[in-house]
C-alpha positions in Angstrom: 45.3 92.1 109.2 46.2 88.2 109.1 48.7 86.6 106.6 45.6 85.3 104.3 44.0 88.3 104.0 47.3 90.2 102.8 47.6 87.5 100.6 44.4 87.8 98.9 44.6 91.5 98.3 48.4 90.8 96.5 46.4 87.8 94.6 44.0 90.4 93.4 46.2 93.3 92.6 48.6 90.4 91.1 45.8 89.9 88.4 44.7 93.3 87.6 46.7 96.2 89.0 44.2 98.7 88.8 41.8 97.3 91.4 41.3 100.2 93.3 41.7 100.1 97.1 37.5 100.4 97.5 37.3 97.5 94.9 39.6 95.3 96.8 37.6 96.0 99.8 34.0 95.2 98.1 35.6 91.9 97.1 37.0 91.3 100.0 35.4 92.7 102.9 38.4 94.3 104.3 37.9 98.1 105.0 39.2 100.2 102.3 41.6 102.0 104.7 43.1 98.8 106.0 43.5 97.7 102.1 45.1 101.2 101.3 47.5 100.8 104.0 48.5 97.2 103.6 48.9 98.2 99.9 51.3 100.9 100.7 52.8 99.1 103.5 53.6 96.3 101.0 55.1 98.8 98.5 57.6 100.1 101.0 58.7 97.3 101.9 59.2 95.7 98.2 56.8 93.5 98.1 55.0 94.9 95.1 57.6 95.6 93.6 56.0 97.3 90.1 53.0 97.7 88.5 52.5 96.5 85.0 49.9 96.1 81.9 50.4 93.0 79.2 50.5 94.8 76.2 49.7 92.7 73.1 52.1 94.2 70.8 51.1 92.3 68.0 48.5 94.6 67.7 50.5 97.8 67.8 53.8 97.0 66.5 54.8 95.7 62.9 57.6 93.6 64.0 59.1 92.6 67.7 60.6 89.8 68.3 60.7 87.5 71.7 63.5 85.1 72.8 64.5 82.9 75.3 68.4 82.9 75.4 69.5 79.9 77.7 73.1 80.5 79.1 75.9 78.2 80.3 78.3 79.7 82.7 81.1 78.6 85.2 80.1 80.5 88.4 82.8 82.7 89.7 84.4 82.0 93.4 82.8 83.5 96.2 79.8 85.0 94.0 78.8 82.0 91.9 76.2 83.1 89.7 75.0 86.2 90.2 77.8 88.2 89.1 77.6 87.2 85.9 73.5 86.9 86.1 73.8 90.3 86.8 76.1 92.0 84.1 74.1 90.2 81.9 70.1 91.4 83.0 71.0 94.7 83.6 71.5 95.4 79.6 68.3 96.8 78.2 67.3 94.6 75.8 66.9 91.6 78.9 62.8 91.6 80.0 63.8 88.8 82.6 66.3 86.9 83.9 66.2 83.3 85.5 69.0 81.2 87.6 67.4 77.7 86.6 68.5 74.0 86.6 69.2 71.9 84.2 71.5 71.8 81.3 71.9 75.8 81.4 72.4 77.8 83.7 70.7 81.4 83.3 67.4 81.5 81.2 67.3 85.4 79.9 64.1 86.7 78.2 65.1 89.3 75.4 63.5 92.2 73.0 64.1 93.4 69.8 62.8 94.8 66.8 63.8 91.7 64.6 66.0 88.6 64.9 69.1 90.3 63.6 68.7 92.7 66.0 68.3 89.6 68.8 71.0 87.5 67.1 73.7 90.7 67.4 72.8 91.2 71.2 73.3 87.4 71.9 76.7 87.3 69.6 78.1 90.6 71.0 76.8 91.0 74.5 76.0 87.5 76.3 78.5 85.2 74.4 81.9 87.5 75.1 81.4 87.5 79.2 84.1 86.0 80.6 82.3 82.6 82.2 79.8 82.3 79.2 80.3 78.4 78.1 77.5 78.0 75.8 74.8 80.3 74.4 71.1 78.5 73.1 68.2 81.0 71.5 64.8 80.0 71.1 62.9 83.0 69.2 59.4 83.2 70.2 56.8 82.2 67.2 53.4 83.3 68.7 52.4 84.5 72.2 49.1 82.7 73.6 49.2 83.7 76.7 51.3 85.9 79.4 51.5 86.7 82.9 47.6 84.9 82.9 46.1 87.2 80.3 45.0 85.3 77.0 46.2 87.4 74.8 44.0 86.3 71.3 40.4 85.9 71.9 37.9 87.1 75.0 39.2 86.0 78.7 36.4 85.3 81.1 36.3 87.3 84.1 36.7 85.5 87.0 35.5 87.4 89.7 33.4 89.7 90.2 33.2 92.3 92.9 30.4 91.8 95.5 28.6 95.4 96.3 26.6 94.9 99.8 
C-alpha cells in the first residue's frame, strides 16, 4: 500500500472511529483485507494510538468544568521540559498536555466537577512543582466545537461511502 493511501484510511478513521474495515474499503477502494491489516499494522506500531467518541457532556452531566492552565517553567538541565511536562500530565485530572511557545511554557487541558475543584488542583498540584514560575487558568465558558464534531446543532456529513 503507498503512503497516500495509508494516509487516507488514518484521515477516515481520524474522523469517525467506527468506520469499519469494509466501509473504509467501499470508500476507498482498497480491499478490506489490505485496510484490516494496515489498520492493525498501524496500531502496533503506535500510530493509532486510541480510539475515542466526543461526548457532549453538557447533555449528560449537571456540572463539569473545562480549563486551559498555561504553565511557566524553568526547564531542568539535561531534560528541559519534559520532566516536569511529565509529572504534571500524568495526574488524572490533565485531558492534555502541550509544550507551546510563547509567553508560557506548557498549555495543560484539565477536568473537574466545578471550578473549586479546578482551582484546588491548579493551587495544590501544578503551582508547588519545583520549576513552576507562573500559573494562568482560563475556565472554559461553552464548547462549540471539538476534535471536528460541532457539538450544538446538526453536522453535515461529509462523505459518503460509495457501494459499487
Amino acid at each position: 500500500m503507498d503512503v497516500k493511501e495509508f494516509h487516507e484510511v488514518l484521515k477516515i478513521l481520524e474522523s469517525d472511529a467506527r468506520t469499519s474495515a469494509k466501509q473504509i474499503s467501499d470508500m476507498t477502494g482498497i480491499p478490506r483485507a489490505e485496510v484490516s491489516k494496515l489498520i492493525k499494522q498501524a496500531e502496533d506500531e503506535r500510530i493509532i494510538l486510541k480510539y475515542k467518541a466526543i461526548i457532549n457532556w453538557e447533555k449528560v452531566v449537571d456540572e463539569q468544568v473545562w480549563a486551559w492552565i498555561e504553565v511557566k517553567v524553568t526547564p531542568e538541565e539535561e531534560v528541559g521540559y519534559d520532566a516536569i511536562a511529565q509529572r504534571i500530565y500524568r495526574f488524572p485530572q490533565v485531558a492534555s498536555a502541550f509544550l507551546a511557545s510563547g509567553t508560557y511554557d506548557l498549555v495543560i487541558l484539565v477536568n473537574g466537577r466545578n471550578m473549586h475543584e479546578v482551582g484546588d488542583f491548579v493551587a495544590q498540584k501544578i503551582a508547588p512543582i519545583k520549576g513552576v514560575q507562573e500559573v494562568t487558568t482560563h475556565f472554559m465558558l461553552k464548547r462549540y466545537k471539538e476534535a471536528g464534531a460541532i457539538l450544538n446543532g446538526e453536522e453535515e456529513v461529509k462523505r459518503q461511502p460509495v457501494v459499487l
